[in-house]
Every structure is written in structure tokens, then in C-alpha cells.
N, C-alpha and C positions, 0 to 999 in steps of 0.2 A: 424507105420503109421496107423492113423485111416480110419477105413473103413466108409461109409456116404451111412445109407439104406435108397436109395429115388428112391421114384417109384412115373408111375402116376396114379391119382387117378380122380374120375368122381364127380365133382362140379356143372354138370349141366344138363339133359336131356332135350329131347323137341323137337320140330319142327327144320330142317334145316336152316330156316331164325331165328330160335330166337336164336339158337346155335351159328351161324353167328355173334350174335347182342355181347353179351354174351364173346364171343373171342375176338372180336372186346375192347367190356368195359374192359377185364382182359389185354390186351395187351398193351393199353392207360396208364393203372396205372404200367407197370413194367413188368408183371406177364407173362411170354411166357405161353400159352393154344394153345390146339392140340384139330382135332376137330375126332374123331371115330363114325364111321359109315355115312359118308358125304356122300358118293354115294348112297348107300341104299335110303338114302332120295330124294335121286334126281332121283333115277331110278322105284322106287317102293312109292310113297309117301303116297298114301292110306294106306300103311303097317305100317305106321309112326305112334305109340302113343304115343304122348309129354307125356315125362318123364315113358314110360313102356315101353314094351316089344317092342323091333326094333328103337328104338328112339336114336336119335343122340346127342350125347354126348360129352362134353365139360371136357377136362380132363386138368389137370395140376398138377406139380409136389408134391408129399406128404409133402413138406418144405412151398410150396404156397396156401397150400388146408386152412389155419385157414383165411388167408387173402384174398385170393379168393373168399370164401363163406360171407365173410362182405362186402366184395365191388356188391356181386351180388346181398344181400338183400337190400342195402341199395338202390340199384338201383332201385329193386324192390317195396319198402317202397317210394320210389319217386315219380314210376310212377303209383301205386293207388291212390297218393295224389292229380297229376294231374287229374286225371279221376275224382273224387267226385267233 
């Protein structure tokens, strides 16, 4: 029987609401994401630095992390395109 080593892995830090946004886009394409440290954000939100220390974070599985991170920049590369 083969054994399958899949863990999750953090594809995304940042604010509560962009975390939110971010789950939201990975879950639309397939991808099930889990969101870590959700409450912190909503209890303590001052404490919050998108993408450092206490930031909430957008994980999904180590099988979805190559395609996860294409679909986040590409979102991302999108919505700088809108803004200019």
C-alpha cells in the first residue's frame, strides 16, 4: 500500500478579510483551503501583521500548494492591472 505524505501548508498570510477573499478564490477553482489563526484576527486585530508575525493564514494541502500559489498571483497580477 502506498503511503501519501500530505500536510498543510501556508500559501497565504495577511489581514482577516483578505484571507477570507483568498479562500474564497482557492475554493471557486477546486482547491479546499483552511483558514489558521481566524479568531486572533477578529479578537485582537491591531495585533494582526498581513503576512508576519500573528497573521492569518490561508493553508491548503501540500498536493495544492504548486496550484494554489498560481491561482493567488495571478489574481494578484490582476488586480495591480486594475488599479494602474
Amino acid at each position: 500500500m502506498e503511503e501519501i505524505n500530505d500536510s498543510l501548508v501556508a500559501v497565504f498570510a495577511g489581514t482577516t478579510l483578505d484571507a477570507g477573499m483568498i479562500q474564497s478564490l482557492l475554493e471557486e477553482q477546486g482547491i479546499p483551503a483552511f483558514i489558521q489563526n481566524e479568531l486572533m484576527g477578529s479578537i485582537a486585530p491591531w495585533q494582526i501583521m498581513p503576512g508576519g508575525a500573528g497573521a492569518v493564514k490561508v493553508q491548503v494541502s501540500s498536493t495544492n500548494q504548486e496550484r494554489a500559489l498560481q491561482i493567488i498571483n495571478d489574481f494578484s497580477l490582476n488586480a495591480e492591472e486594475e488599479e494602474i
